[in-house]
N, C-alpha and C positions, 0 to 999 in steps of 0.2 A: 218637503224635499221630493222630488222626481229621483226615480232608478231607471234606467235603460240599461236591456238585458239584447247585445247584438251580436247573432251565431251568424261566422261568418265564414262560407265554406271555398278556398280558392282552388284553382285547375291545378293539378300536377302539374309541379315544380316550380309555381309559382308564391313559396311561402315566404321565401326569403323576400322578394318583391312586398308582399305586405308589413312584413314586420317593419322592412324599414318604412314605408309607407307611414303606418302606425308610429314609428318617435317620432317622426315629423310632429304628427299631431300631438302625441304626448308633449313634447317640449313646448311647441305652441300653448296646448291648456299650460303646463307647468309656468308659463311666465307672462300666459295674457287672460286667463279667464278665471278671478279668482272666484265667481259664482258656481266653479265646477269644483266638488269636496273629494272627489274621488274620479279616476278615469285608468283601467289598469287593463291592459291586453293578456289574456291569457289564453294558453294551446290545449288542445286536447289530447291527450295522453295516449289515447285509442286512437285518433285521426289525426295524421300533422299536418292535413290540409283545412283542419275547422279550426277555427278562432271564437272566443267569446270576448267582447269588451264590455267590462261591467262600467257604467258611469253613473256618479253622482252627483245631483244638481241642486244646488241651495232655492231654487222655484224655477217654474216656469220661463222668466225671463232668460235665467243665467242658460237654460236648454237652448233655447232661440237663437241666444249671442252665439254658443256653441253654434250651431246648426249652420248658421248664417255666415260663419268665417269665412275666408281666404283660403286658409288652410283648409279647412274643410272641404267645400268646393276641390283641391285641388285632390284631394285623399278621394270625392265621389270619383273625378275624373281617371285617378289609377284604378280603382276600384274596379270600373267597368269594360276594365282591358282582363284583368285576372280573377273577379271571382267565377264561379262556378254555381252559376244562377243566383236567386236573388236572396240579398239578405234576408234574416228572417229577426224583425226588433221587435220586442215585447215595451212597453210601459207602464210602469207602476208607480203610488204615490206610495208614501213613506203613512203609516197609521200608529204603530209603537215601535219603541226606543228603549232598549235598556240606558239606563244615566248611568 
């Protein structure tokens, strides 16, 4: 499994513009990529202009299909109207699991 860990910091008064930005994509994964296990937006408590999106991906590929979408594409394109410099994405492979 692939984890992608993405802090995402947008200009004042632009968070509302992300979130919905973001179900865009949520709904998209939720009914077109079942290679993605997980994809969940969440705010920072201390900053309401940082966003983290944890996602999880059944391999490699299922990340790619993600990456490579439509939707996607259209989520980079708002993106670089409202954030507030650049993303910063970490990724990690999955090594143990509790069962």
């Amino acid at each position: 499994m692939i984890t992608i860990i993405a802090t995402l910091k947008v200009k004042p008064g632009q968070e509302e513009a992300l979130m919905a930005g973001m179900q865009k994509m949520i709904d998209h994964v939720q009914a077109s990529e079942p290679g993605t296990i997980t994809y969940v937006l969440n705010r920072s408590t201390a900053d309401p202009t940082t966003f983290v999106v944890y996602e999880v991906y059944a391999d490699q590929a299922a990340f790619a299909a993600h990456g490579s979408s439509q939707p996607m594409q259209e989520f980079f394109a708002l993106a670089g109207g409202i954030l507030d410099g650049r993303p910063d994405i970490a990724m990690y492979e999955e090594v143990a699991r509790k069962r």
